[in-house]
N, C-alpha and C positions, 0 to 999 in steps of 0.2 A: 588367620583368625579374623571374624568381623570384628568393625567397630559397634560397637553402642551407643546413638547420640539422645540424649535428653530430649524431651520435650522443649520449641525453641530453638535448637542447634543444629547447624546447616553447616554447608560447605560455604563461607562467605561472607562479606561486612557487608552491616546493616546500614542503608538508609533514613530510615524510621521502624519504630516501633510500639504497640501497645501489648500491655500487659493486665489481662483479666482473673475473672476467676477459673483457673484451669486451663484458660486460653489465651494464647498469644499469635498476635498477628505482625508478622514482619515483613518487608519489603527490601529486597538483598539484591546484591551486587557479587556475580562468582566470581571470585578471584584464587580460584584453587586450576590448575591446570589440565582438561581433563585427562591426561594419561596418569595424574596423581591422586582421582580420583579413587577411593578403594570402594570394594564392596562394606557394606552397612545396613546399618536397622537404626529403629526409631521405635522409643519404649512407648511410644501413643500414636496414634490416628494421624495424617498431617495432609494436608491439600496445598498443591503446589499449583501457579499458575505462572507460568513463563511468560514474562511479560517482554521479553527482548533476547534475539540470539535464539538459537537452532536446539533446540531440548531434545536430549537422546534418554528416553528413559522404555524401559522392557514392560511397562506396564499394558495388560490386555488391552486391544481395541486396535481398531483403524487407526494407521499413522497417516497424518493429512499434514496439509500447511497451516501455518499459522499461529496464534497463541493456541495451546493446549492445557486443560485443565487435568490433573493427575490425584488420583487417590490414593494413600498408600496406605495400610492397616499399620497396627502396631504387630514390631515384631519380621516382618517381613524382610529379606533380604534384596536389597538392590543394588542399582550403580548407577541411578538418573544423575546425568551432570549435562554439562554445554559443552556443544561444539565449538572446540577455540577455547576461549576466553573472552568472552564479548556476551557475555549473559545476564539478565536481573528477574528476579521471579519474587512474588508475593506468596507466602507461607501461610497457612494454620493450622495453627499445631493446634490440638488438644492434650490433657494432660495424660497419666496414665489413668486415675478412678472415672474422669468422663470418656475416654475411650473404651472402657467397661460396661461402664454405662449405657453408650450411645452404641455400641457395638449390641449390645445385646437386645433393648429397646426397638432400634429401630432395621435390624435383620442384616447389617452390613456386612458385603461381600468380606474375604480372609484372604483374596488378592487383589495384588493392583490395579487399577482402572483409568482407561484415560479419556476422555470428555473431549469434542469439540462442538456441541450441543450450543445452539444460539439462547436458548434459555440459562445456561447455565455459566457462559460468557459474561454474560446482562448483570448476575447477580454476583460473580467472581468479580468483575470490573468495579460494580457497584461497591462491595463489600472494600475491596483494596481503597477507593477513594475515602469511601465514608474511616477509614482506618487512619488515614492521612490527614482528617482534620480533627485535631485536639479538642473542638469542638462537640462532637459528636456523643451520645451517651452512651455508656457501656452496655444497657439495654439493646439500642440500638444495634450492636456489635455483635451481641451474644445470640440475638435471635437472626441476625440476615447471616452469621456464622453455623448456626446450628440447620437454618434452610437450604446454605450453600450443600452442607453434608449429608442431608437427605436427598436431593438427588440423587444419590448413588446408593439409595438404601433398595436392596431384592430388585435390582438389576436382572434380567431373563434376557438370556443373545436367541433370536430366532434357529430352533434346531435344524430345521428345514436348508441346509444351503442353497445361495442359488446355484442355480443352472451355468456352464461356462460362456454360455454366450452373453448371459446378462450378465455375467463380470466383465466381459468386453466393451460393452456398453458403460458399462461403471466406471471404466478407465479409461476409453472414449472419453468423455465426458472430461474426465480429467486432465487429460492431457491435453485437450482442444478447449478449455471453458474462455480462454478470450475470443473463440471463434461464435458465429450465427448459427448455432445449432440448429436443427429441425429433426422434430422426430421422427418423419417418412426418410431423413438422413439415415440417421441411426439406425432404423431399424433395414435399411435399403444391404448397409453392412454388414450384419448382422444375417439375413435372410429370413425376416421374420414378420410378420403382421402390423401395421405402428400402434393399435389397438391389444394387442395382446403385448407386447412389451412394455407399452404402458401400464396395465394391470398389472402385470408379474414386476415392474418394477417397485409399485407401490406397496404390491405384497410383501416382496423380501428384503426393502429396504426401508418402508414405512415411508416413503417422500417420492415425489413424482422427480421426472428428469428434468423434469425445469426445476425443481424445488432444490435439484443438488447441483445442477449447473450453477444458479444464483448463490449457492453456499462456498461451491469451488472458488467462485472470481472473490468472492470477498474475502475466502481466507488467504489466499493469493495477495490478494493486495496489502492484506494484513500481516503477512509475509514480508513483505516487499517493506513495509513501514517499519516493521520489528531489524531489519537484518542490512537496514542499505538507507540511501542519504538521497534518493531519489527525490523528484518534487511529484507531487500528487497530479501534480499534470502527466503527467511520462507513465507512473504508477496506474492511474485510470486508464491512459490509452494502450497499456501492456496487457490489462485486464482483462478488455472485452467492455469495459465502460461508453459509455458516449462521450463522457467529457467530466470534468474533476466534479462538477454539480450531481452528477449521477451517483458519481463513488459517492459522495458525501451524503446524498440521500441514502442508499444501501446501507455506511454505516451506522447512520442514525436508528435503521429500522433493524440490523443484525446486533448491533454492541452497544447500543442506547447509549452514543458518545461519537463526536466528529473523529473525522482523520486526521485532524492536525490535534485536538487533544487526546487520542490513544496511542498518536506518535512522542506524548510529553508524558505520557503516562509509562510506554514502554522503555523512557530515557531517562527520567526524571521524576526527583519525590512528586510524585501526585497533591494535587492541590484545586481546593474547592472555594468557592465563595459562598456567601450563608444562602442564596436562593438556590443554588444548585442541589447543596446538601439537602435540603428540603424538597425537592424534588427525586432525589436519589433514594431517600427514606419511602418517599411514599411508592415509589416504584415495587419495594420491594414487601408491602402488603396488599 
């Protein structure tokens, strides 16, 4: 038999928490085992973002490195937990009448979903800090919570697959992203034109191959910051970085937050001072 958890109710103790109308935004620490993980549902909407530790969850999409953002409908059965015990994720839940609501409103998929989308990073990261300061208005909350959740409103996956050679390239890419790529490289392995790979890549993946090379090294390093005790020095030069100023720069421009504080954010109650929060708001209109 599944369980059924409330709106709120997680596998895990809470760091902090607010409490809205219909919505609640937590910041947890897993402390359940995962082989005692059971399968379960959740009688509302809820958006998980794994902020520390290896997230196993069966939700549709690319599994990549890194933080990953997860959708879950209400109702739906699953079994997302952490690798180990070494996990903390940020939550929000909606209640059961606004996942009615917003469910129907706004045309939300009725399976899982998983995000590793740099825009939608930007605004989960955002959202968790501005949650962390007591400060912050429920306003505030409710609208960069209700933005978080329409990104994943009438989601369409390209019908067309690619071709198997441009999936070779794909994981190319991934598996070499600390390496000098060139795209006369790639495509030299490949057997294929560097012009016509180029095109068919931005066709069926909507980003050029630099544009997912530069995505791989940062989730990578984001990785690396989530799951290990490295210094940012050692993490940049594992990466394919030049030097920890580079990473630093990258993160700034992928998670609109340095590396050493998404390294306090994936460890620690997150914490703002009053000019950041003001800057974190305005980001997200």
């Amino acid at each position: 038999m599944n369980n059924t958890f409330a709106a709120g109710q997680y596998y895990g103790t809470k760091n902090f928490e607010r409490n809205l109308h219909g919505l609640q935004l937590k910041h947890l620490e897993a402390t359940v085992p995962e082989h005692e993980v059971a399968e379960h549902r959740h009688d509302g909407i809820h958006l998980v973002l794994a902020t520390r530790g290896t997230y196993l969850s069966s939700a549709y999409g690319e599994h990549r490195e890194g933080p990953v953002l997860v959708f879950n409908p209400a109702e739906v059965i699953h079994r997302d937990r952490f690798k180990a015990c070494d996990g903390r994720f940020f939550a929000v839940s909606f209640s059961q009448e606004l996942s009615i609501e917003f469910g129907d409103r706004l045309h939300l998929p009725n399976f899982a979903l998983r995000s590793h989308r740099k825009d939608d990073m930007r605004l989960a990261y955002s959202l968790m800090r501005m949650a962390a300061c007591p400060d912050t208005t429920t306003l505030d909350l409710e609208c960069a919570s209700i933005t978080l959740l329409t990104q994943f409103a009438s989601q369409k996956t390209l019908s067309n697959a690619a071709p198997p050679w441009l999936q070779q390239v794909k994981e190319m890419i991934a598996d070499r992203s600390e390496d000098d790529l060139t795209i006369n490289q790639l495509a030299q392995e490949v057997g294929v034109h560097r012009a016509y790979l180029s095109r068919q890549y931005q066709y069926h993946f909507a980003c050029s191959p630099g544009d997912d090379l530069r995505r791989r090294r940062i989730e990578r390093a984001a990785h690396f910051l989530m799951t290990t005790g490295e210094s940012l020095v050692d993490i940049a030069q594992r990466c394919g970085y030049c030097d920890q100023s580079h990473l630093h720069r990258a993160f700034m421009q992928h998670f609109g937050i340095s590396p050493k504080s998404f390294r306090q954010l994936c460890s620690h109650k997150p914490a703002l001072d009053e000019n950041d929060l003001v800057t974190k708001i305005q980001d997200l209109h």
